[in-house]
C-alpha positions as CSV (number, residue, x, y, z in Angstrom):
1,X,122.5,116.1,80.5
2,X,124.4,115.5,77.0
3,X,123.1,111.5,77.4
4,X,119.7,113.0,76.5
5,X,119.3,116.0,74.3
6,X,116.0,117.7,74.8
7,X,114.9,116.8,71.2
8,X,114.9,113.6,71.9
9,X,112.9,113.2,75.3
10,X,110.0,111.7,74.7
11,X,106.7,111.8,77.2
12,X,105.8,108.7,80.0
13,X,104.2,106.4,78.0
14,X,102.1,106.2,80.7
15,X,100.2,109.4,80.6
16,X,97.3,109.6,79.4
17,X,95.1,112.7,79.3
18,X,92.0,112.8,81.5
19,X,93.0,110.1,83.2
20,X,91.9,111.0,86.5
21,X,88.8,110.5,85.0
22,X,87.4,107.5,86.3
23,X,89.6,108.0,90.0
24,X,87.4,107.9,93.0
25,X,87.5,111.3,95.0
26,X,90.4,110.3,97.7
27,X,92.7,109.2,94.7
28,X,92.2,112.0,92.2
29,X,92.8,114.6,95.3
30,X,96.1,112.3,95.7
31,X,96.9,112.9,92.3
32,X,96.6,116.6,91.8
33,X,99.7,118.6,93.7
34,X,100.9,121.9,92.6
35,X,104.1,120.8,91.4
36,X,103.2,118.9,88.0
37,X,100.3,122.0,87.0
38,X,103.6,124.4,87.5
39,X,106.0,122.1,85.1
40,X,103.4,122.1,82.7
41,X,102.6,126.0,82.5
42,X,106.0,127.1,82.6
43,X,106.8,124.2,79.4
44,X,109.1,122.4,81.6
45,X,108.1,119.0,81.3
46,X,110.7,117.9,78.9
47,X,113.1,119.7,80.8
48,X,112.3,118.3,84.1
49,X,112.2,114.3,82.7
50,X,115.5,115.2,81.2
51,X,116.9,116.0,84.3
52,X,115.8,113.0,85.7
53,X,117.4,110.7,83.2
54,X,120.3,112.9,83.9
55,X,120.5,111.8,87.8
56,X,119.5,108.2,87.1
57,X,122.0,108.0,84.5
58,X,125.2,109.3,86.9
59,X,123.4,107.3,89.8
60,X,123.9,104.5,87.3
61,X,127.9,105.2,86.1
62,X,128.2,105.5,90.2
63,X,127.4,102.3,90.7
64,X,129.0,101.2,88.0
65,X,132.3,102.3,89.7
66,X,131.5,100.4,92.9
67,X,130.8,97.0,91.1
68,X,133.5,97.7,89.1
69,X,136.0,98.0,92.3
70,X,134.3,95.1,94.0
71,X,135.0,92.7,90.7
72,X,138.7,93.7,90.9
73,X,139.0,93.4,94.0
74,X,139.5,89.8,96.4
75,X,136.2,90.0,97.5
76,X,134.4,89.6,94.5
77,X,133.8,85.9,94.8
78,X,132.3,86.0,98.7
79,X,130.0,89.7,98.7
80,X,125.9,89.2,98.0
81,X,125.2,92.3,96.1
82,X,122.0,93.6,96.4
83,X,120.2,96.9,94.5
84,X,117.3,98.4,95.5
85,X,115.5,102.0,95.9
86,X,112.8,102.7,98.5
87,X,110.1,104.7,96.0
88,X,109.8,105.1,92.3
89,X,108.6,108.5,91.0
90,X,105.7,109.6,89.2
91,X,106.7,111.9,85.6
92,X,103.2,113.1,85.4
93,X,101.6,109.7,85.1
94,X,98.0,110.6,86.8
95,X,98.3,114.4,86.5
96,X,101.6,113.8,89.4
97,X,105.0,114.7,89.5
98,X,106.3,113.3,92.5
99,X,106.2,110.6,95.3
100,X,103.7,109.2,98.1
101,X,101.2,107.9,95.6
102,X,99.4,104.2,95.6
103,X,100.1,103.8,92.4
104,X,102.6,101.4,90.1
105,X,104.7,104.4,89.1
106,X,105.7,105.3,92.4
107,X,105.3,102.1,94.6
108,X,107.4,99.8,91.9
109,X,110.8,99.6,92.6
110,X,114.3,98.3,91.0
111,X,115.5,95.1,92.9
112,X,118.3,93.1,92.1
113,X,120.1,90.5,93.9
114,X,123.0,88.9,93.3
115,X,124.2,85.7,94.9
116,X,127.7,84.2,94.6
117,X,128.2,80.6,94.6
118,X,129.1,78.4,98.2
119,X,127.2,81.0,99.9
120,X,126.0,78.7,103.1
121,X,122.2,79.6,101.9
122,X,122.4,79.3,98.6
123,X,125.3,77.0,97.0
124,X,124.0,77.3,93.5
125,X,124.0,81.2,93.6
126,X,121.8,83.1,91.2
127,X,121.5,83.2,87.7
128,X,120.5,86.2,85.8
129,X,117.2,85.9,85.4
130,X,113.4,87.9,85.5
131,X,111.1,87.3,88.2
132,X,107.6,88.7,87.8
133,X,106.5,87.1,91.6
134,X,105.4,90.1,93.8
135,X,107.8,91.1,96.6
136,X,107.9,93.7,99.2
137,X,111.9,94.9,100.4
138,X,110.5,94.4,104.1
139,X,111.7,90.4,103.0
140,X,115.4,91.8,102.4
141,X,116.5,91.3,105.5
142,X,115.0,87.5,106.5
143,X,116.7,86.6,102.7
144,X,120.0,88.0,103.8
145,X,119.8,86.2,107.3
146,X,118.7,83.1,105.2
147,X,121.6,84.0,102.6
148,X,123.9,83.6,105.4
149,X,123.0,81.3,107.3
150,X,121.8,82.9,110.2
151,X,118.9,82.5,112.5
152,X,116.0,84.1,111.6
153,X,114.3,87.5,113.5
154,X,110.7,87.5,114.7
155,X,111.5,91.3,114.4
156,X,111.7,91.2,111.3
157,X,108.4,90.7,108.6
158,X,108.2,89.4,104.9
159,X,109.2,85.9,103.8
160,X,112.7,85.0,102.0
161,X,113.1,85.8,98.7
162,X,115.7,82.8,98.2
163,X,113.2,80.3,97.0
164,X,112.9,82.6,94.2
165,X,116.2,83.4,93.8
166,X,116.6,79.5,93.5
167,X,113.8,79.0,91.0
168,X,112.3,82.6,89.7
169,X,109.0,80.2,89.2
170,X,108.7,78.6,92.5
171,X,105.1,78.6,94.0
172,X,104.9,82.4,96.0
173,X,101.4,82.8,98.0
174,X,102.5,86.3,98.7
175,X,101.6,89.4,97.6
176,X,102.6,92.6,98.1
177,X,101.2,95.6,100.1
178,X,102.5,99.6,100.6
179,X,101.2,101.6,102.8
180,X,100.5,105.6,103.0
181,X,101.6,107.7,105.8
182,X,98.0,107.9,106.7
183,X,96.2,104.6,108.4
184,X,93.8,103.1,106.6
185,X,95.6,103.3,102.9
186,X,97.3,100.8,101.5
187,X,97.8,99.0,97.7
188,X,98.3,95.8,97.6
189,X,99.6,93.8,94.3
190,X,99.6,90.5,93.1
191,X,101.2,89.1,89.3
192,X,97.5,89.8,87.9
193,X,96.1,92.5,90.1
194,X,96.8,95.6,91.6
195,X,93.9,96.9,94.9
196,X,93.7,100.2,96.1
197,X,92.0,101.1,99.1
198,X,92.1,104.7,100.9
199,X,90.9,105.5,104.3
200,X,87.8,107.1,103.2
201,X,86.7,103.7,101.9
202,X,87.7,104.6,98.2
203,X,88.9,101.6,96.2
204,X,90.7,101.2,92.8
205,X,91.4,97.8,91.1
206,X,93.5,97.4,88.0
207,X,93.9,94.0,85.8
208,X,98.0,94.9,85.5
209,X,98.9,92.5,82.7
210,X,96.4,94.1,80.4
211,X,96.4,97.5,81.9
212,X,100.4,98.1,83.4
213,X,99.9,101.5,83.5
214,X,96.6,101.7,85.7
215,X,94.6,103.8,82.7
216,X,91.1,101.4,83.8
217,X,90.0,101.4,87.4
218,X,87.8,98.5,87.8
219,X,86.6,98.6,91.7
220,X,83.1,99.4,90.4
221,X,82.9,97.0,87.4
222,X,81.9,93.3,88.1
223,X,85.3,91.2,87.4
224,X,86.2,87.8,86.7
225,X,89.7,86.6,88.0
């Protein structure tokens, strides 16, 4: 908690008040759970971001450790290392303060892969590099079976990611779709554009390279692509 006085924590940038404003009935009732009206009457907002910098942060030195063994260790020059989380979390961007949204906030997730050289799938290894294609983890395990160099699984869906991790521009006609627990409701994202549709028939659609934080649903506006 010393890593980030209280002074100093700032708000999401993306919050924005009355946001819910143009949300269709299914996501607005999505947005609105008990826990983030609570954090804001009892002036614990700061506090609560705070403490999750906090647990990112020693989430972060803990990993830190782990690369830190492998790199000393003889295995260094033969292990893929991949990093990934299964949900992102909502700060009270759309009035939330949790998970189990549609949403970039919660659905975006960290993913790093890291591949050595003379691995059978990819000699080259990686490079550090950006790639802004849109993924889904479900391709994780057909890029490690790829990685090395085994068969792959019709159990398993999602293409390989190693074209990408070869050239972070390669042509990708994929997007990307998350589901809710409930049938029927689903986002799915592409690099320009992000779809939401709930089981009720309710439908968002965000232009994401002008609007990253979702503050302009356009599913009942005439767009252009």
């Amino acid at each position: 908690f010393d890593l980030f006085p209280i002074e100093e924590i700032e708000l999401p940038p993306g919050y924005l008040e009355n946001d819910l404003a143009d949300l269709p009935g299914a996501g607005a009732r999505l947005a609105r759970n008990r826990y983030f009206p609570h954090i804001r009457e009892q002036k614990q907002w700061k506090r609560g971001i705070q403490g999750y910098l906090a647990s990112i942060s020693f989430a972060d030195a803990m990993l830190g450790r782990v690369l830190d063994a492998l790199e000393e260790g003889p295995n260094a020059k033969d292990t893929i290392v991949v990093l990934w989380s299964d949900h992102g979390w909502h700060l009270g961007e759309k009035e939330h303060w949790q998970k189990f949204t549609l949403w970039r906030a919660c659905t975006r997730v960290p993913l790093i892969i890291r591949v050595p050289e003379q691995t059978l799938g990819l000699v080259a290894g990686t490079k550090s590099a950006l790639c802004s294609k849109p993924v889904n983890l479900l391709s994780l395990a057909p890029t490690l079976l790829q990685l090395c160099g085994i068969e792959p699984s019709s159990k398993h869906d999602g293409p390989s990611l190693v074209p990408l991790l070869h050239n972070t521009n390669a042509k990708w006609n994929h997007v990307s779709i998350t589901h809710l627990q409930n049938p029927g409701s689903f986002g799915l994202s592409d690099e320009k554009w992000r779809y939401i549709k709930y089981t009720n028939g309710d439908e968002e659609l965000y232009n994401i390279q002008n609007d990253p934080f979702e503050w302009k649903n356009l599913a009942s506006k005439q767009t252009s692509s």
